[in-house]
N, C-alpha and C positions, 0 to 999 in steps of 0.2 A: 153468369159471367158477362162483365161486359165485351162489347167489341171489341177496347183495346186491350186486351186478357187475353181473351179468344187469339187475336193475331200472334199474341207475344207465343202464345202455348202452339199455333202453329208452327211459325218457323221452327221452334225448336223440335216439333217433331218431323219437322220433312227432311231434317237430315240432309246430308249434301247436296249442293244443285247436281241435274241431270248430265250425265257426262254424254255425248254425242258416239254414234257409233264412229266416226271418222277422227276424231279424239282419241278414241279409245286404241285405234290401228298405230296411228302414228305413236302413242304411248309405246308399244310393244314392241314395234320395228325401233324407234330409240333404246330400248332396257339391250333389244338382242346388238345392235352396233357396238353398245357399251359393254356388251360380253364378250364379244368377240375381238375388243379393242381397235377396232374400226370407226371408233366416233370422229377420228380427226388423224392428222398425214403424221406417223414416225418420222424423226429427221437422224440420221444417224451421224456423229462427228467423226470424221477422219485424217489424219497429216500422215504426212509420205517423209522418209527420209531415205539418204542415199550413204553407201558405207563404198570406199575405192579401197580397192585392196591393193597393195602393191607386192612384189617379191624377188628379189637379185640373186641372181644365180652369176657367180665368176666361174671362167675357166679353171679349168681343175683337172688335173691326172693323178691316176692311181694305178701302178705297177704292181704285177704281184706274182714272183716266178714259183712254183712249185718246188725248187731247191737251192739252195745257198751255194751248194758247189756242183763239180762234178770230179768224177775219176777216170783215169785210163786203165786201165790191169795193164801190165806185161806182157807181150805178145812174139813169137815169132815173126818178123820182118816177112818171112818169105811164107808161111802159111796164113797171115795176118795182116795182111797190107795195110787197113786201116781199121784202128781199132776204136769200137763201138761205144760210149763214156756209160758206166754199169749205172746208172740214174737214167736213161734213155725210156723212155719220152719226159720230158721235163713241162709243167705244165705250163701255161702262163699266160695270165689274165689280164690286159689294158682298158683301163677303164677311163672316157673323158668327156668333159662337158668343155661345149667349145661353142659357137657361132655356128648356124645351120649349116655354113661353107665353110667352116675352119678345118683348115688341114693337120689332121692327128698323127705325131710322129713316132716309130720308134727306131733306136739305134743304139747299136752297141759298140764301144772301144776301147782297144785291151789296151791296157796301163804299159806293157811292154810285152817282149818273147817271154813265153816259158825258161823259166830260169832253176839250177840247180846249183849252188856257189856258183860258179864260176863256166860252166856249160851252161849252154842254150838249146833250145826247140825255136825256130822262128813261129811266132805266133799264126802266120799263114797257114802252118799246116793244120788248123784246127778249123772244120767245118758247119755249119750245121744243115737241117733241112726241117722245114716248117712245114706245119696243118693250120689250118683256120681259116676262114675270110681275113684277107688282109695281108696274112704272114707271112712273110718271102725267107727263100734260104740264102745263106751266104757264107763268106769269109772273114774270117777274125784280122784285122788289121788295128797297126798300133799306134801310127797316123793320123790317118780317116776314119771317122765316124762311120758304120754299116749300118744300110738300114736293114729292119729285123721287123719293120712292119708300116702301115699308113693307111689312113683312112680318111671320110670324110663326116665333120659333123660330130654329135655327143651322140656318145653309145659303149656297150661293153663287149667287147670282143676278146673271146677264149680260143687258146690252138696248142700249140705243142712243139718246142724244138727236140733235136735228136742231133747230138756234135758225135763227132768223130775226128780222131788222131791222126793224119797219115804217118804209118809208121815207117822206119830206115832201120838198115844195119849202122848208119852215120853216126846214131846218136849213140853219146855218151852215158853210161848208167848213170844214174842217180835218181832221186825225188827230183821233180819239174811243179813251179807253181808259178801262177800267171793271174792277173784280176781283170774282170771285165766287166766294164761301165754301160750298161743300160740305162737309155733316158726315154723316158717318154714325155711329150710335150703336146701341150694342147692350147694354143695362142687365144 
């Protein structure tokens, strides 16, 4: 074989140049960066947005008495002075949203006297008396507005009235009917 034969058949069998031990480090610690996804900085995308919520609350009341009417039974004047209305305790619930200092009202205003054709009851003699935070007792007038309760603020507030008759030998028999206006208000 000649020389240049000889050269050609070595290279071909030496096979890849010599790889350095410090080559070969760096090879390895690169393949594991690359594993571990470590070869260069993540950048993560992010936008911010903003949502405003808004929400209106108006003043608002809501009454709600536990009975529609009431009754007196018939009673001896003189074993019965004042008689007790058979629906006693009556319930009744004011419910209002108002301003953290708005004043919540109630009151009641009889349309006129207890009437029977033509006989009367003056509406004064019909009372009540109240349970609850809030609830005051009073007297039916047919004038003046009474108050029947006040508060301050939104809130719901439950109690109880309980009326009563003053009775007389005065009055005239008959059926007696009378209407009474409760308002509650909340500004």
């Amino acid at each position: 074989m000649s020389q240049k034969q000889l050269r050609r058949t070595e290279r071909h069998q030496s096979g890849p140049p010599a790889v350095t031990p410090w080559a070969s480090r760096l090879a390895a610690v690169g393949g594991a960066l690359l594993m571990l996804g470590l070869a260069g900085p993540a950048h993560a995308a992010t936008d911010t947005k903003t949502l405003t919520v808004n929400a209106t609350v108006s003043a608002t009341a809501s009454l709600t008495l536990g009975s529609g009417s009431i009754n007196f039974a018939a009673a001896n004047p003189t074993t019965t002075p004042s008689i007790a209305a058979s629906e006693n305790p009556v319930s009744v619930t004011a419910n209002a949203q108002t301003s953290a200092t708005g004043a919540v009202t109630l009151t009641c205003l009889a349309g006129g006297d207890l009437t029977a054709g033509s006989d009367t009851i003056a509406i004064s003699n019909v009372t009540w008396t109240a349970t609850g935070s809030g609830f005051v007792a009073g007297t039916m007038n047919k004038t003046t507005a009474q108050s029947a309760g006040s508060w301050t603020g939104s809130a719901s507030h439950s109690g109880t009235f309980s009326y009563s008759l003053a009775n007389s030998w005065s009055y005239a028999s008959g059926s007696y009917t009378a209407t009474i206006t409760y308002t509650l208000t909340a500004p």
